[in-house]
N, C-alpha and C positions, 0 to 999 in steps of 0.2 A: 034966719035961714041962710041968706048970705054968708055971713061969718062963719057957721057950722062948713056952709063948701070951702070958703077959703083955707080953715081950719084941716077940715079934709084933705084939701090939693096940695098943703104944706106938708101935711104927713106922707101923702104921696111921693111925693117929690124927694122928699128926704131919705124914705125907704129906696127910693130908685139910684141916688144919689151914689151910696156905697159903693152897688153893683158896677154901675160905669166905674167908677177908681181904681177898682182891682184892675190889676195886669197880670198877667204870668211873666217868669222872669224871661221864658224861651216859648217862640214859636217857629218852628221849621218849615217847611213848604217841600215835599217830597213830591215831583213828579211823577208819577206811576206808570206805565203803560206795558201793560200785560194783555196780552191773547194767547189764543188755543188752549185754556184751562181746560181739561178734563170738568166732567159734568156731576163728581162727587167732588170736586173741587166748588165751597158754598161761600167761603169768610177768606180774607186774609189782612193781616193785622200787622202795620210797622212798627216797631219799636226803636226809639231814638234815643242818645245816650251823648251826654256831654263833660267832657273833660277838662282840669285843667292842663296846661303847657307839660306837666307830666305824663305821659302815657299809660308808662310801665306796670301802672299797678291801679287794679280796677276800684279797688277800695279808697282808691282817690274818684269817683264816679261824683258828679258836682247833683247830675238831676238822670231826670229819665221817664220819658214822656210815651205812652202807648196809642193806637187807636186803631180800633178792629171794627172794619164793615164786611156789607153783603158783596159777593165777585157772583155772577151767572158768565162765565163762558171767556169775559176778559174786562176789563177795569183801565181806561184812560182818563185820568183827570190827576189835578195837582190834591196831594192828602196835608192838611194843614193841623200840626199838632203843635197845642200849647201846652205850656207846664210850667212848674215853680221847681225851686233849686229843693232840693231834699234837706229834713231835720239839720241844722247847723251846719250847713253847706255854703260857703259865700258866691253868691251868681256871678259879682265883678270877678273871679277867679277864674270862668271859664274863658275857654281857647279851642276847644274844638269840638264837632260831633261827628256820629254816625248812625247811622239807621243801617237795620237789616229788617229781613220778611218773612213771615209765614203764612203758608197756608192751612187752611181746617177744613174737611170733609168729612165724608165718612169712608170705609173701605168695607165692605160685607157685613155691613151692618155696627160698624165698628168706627166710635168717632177718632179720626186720626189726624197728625199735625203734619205736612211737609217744609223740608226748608228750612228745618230748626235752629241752625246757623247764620242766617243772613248771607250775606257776601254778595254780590252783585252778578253773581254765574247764575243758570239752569237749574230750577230746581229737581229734587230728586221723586219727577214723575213726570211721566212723558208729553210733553207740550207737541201743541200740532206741526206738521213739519213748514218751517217758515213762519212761526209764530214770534211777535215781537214780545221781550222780555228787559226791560229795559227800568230800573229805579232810581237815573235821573239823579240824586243825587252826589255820587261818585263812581266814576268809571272804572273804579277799583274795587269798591266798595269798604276804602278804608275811612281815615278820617278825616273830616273838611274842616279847616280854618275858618272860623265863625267871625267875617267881615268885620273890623273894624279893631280888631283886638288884637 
């Protein structure tokens, strides 16, 4: 009986093992802080995009990491997206990112996206007046210099 647990706990362990090892090659930390969403304003969803030292051309794109939650009304807290570098892409290659934002609702019964650009401006649907709009991670909303690289 002993044995059979030990035998057990090893299989356990082992299966658990892998899990912990993996990494992803990128994880970002996007600040959020949005208020005065409109009330068909339900999801909104960053998308982050990493580059090598070349810019110019998107088909050099290294990786590209998503991640869409629930918003009711306004959304403060840091959004933390992990990812792996894409099919024969080298991760030691990148140098920078960017994240932009959208929103999903519905409009008259009609699911709709705003925002479909990114860019660190006002999205295109009226936020309340004085409402903070703010995605923290570039003031620009272009691309940041991925520390260390």
């Amino acid at each position: 009986m002993r044995s059979s647990l030990c035998l057990a706990a090893a299989a356990v362990a082992a299966l658990a093992s892998p899990a912990r090892a993996q990494t992803s090659d990128f994880t970002i930390t996007v600040p959020v802080n949005v208020s005065g969403l409109p009330s068909n304003v339900t999801e909104m969803m960053i998308d982050c995009y990493v580059m090598p030292a070349d810019l110019s051309n998107m088909t050099n794109e290294i990786a590209h990491g998503v991640r869409r939650f629930t918003v009711s009304g306004a959304y403060h807290s840091n959004v933390v997206i992990s990812f792996n570098a894409l099919p024969g892409k080298d991760p030691n290659l990148a140098r920078f990112y960017s994240c932009t934002a959208q929103f999903f609702g519905t409009d008259r019964g009609v699911t709709v996206a705003y925002f479909p650009n990114g860019q660190n401006v006002a999205p295109n649907f009226p936020l309340a007046a004085g409402a903070a709009f703010n995605l923290g991670y570039s003031a620009s909303g272009g691309w940041v210099r991925i520390p260390g690289r």
